[in-house]
Residue frames relative to the residue before (quaternion, step in Angstrom):
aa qw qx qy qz dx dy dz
X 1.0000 0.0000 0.0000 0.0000 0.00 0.00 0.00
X 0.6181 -0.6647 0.3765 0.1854 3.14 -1.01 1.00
X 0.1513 -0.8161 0.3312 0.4489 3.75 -0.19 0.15
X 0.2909 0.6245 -0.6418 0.3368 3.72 0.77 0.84
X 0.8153 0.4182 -0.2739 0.2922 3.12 0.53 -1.14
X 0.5562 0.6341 -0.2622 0.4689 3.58 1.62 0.53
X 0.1719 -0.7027 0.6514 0.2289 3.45 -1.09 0.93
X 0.1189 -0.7912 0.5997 0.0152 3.22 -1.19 1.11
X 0.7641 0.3228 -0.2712 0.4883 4.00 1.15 -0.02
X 0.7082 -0.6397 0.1959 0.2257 2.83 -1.52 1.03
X 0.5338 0.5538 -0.3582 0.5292 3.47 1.54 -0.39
X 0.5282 0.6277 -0.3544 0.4487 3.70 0.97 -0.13
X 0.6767 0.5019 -0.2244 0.4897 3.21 0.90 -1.40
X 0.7246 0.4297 -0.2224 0.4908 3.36 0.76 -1.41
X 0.6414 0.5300 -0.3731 0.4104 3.74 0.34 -0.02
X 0.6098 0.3902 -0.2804 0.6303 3.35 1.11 -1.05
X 0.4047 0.6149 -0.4170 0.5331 4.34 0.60 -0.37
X 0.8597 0.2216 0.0029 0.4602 3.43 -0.11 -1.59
X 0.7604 0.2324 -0.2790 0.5384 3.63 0.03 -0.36
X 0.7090 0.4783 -0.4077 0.3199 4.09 0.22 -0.34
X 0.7653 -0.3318 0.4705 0.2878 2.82 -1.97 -0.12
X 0.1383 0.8060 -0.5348 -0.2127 3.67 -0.66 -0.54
X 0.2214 -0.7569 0.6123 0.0569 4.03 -0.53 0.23
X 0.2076 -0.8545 0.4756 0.0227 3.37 -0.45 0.97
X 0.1470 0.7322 -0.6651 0.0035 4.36 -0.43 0.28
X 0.7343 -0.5602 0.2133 0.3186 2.98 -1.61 1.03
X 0.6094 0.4391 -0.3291 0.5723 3.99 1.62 -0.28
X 0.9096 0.1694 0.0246 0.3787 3.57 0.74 -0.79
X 0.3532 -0.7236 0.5921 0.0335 3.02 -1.18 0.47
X 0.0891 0.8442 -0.5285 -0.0080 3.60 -0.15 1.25
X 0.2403 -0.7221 0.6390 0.1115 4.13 -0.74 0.95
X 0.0272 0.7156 -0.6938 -0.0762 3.58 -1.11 0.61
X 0.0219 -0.7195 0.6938 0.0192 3.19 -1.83 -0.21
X 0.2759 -0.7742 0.5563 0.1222 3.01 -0.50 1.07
X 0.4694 -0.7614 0.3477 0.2809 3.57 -0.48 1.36
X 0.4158 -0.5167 0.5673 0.4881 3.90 -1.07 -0.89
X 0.5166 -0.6083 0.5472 0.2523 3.96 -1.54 1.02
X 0.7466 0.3993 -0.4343 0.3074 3.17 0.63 0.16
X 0.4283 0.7623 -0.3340 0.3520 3.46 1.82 0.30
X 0.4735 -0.7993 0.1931 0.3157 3.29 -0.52 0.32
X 0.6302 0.1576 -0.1752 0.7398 3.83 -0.56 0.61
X 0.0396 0.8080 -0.5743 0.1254 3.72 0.64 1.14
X 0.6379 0.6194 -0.2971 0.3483 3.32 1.26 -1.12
X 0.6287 0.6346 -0.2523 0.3720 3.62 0.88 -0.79
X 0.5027 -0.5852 0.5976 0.2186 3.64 -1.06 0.65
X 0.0797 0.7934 -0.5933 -0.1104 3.79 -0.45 0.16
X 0.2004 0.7893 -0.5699 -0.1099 3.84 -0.70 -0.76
X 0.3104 -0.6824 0.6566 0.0826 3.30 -1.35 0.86
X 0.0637 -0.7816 0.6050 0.1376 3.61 -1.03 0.50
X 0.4741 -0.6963 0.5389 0.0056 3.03 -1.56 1.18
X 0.1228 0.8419 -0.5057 0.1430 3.89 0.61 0.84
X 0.4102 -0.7081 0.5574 0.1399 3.93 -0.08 1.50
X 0.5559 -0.5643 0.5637 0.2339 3.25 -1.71 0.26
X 0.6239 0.4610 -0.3986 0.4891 3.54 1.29 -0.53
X 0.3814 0.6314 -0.4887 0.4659 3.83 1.21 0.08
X 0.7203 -0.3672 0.4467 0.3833 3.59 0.04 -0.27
X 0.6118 -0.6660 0.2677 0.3322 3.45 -1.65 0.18
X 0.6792 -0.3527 0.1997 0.6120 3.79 -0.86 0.29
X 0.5658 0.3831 -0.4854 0.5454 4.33 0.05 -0.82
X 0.7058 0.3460 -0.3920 0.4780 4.25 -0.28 -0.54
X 0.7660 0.4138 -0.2965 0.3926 3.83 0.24 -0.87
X 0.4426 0.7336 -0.2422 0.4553 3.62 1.60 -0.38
X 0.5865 0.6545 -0.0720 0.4716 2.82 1.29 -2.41
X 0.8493 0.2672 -0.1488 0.4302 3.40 -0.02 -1.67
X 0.3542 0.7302 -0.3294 0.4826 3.55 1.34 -0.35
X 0.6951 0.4590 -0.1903 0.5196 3.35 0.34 -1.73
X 0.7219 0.5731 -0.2145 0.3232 3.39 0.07 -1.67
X 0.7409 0.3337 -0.3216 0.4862 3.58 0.89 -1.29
X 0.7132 0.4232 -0.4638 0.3117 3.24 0.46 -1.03
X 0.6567 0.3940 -0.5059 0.3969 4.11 0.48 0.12
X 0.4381 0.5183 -0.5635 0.4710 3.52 0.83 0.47
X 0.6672 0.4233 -0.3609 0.4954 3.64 0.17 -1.18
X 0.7319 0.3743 -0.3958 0.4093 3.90 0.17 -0.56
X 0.4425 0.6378 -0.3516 0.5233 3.59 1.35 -0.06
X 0.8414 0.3335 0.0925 0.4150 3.10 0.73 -1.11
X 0.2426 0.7737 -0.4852 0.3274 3.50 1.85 0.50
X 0.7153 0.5886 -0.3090 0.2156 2.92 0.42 -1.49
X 0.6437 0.6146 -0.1271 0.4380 3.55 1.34 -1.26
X 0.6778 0.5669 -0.1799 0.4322 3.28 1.37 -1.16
X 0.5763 -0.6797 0.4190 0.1744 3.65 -0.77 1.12
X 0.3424 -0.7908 0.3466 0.3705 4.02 -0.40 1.17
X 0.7730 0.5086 -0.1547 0.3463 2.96 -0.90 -0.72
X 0.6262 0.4773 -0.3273 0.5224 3.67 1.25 0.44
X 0.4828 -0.5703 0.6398 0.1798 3.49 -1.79 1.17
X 0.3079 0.7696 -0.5555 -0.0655 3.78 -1.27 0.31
X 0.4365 -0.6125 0.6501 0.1083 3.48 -1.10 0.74
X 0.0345 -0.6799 0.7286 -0.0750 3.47 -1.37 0.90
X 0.3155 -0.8033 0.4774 -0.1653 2.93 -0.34 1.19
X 0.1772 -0.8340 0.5224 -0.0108 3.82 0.37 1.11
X 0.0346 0.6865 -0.7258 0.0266 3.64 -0.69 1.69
X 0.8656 -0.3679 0.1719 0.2931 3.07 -1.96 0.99
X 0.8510 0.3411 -0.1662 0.3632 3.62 -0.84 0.67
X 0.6901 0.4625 -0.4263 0.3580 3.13 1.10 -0.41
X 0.1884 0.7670 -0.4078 0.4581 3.72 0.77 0.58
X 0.7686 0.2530 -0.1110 0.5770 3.43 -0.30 -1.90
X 0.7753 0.3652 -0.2344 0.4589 3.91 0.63 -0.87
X 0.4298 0.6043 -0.3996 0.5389 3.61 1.15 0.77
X 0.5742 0.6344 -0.1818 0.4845 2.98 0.94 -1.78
X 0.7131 0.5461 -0.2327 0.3730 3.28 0.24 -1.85
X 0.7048 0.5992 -0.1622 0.3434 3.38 0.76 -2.23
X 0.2015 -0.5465 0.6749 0.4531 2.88 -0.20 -2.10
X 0.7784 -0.4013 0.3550 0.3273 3.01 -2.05 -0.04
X 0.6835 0.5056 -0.3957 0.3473 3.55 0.85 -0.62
X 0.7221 0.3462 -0.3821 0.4612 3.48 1.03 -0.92
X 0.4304 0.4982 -0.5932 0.4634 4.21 0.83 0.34
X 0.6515 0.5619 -0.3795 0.3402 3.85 0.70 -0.26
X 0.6244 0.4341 -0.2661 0.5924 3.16 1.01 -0.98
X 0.4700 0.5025 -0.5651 0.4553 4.46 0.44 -0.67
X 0.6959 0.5954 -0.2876 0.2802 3.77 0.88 -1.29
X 0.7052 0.5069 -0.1094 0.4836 2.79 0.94 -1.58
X 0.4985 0.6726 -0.3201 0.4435 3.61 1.24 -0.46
X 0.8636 0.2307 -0.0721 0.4425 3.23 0.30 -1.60
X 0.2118 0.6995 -0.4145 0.5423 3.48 1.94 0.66
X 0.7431 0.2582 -0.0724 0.6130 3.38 -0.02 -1.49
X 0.5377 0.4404 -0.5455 0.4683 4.17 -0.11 0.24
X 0.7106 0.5181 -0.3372 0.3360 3.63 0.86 -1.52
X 0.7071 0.4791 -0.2837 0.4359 3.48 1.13 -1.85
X 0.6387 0.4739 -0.4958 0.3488 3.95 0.55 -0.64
């Protein structure tokens, strides 16, 4: 993933936190916000991911880290411009990644994608 397409400061996070939406599946948790047009590279999707310590250690949070963000780049295309989002890793979805594979961590993605846009 590109790093345009990444939120990487903390006033980012905390805006999309406070002003967004949020949509919730049993692995995830997805926050949007829909940026301002006069921001820059406004046009781009971005997303930042949020991956707790009760998730597991740093080699497992790394892991899932990795894992989503090549779903989301899988999945640019699909994703609406000009919005900020956070994903937001709730317990289990790790061991049940692990289990799956990569395609069905794609679809958890793609799920809570299409929860956000309806």
């Amino acid at each position: 993933m590109q790093r345009r397409h990444r939120l990487s400061r903390s006033r980012d996070f905390d805006a999309v936190y406070r002003h967004g939406r949020s949509v919730s599946t049993r692995y995830l948790t997805l926050y949007s916000f829909a940026r301002e047009a006069s921001d820059e590279d406004a046009g781009d999707p971005r997303l930042g991911l949020a991956v707790s310590r009760k998730t597991g250690n740093a080699v497992t949070r790394n892991r899932i880290k990795r894992q989503l963000r090549d779903a989301w780049t899988l999945l640019l295309d699909e994703v609406p411009a000009g919005h900020d989002y956070v994903l937001s890793v709730r317990e289990g979805l790790p061991a049940a990644a692990e289990a799956r594979g990569q395609e069905w961590l794609v679809e958890r993605v793609q799920e809570a994608l299409g929860k956000a846009r309806a």
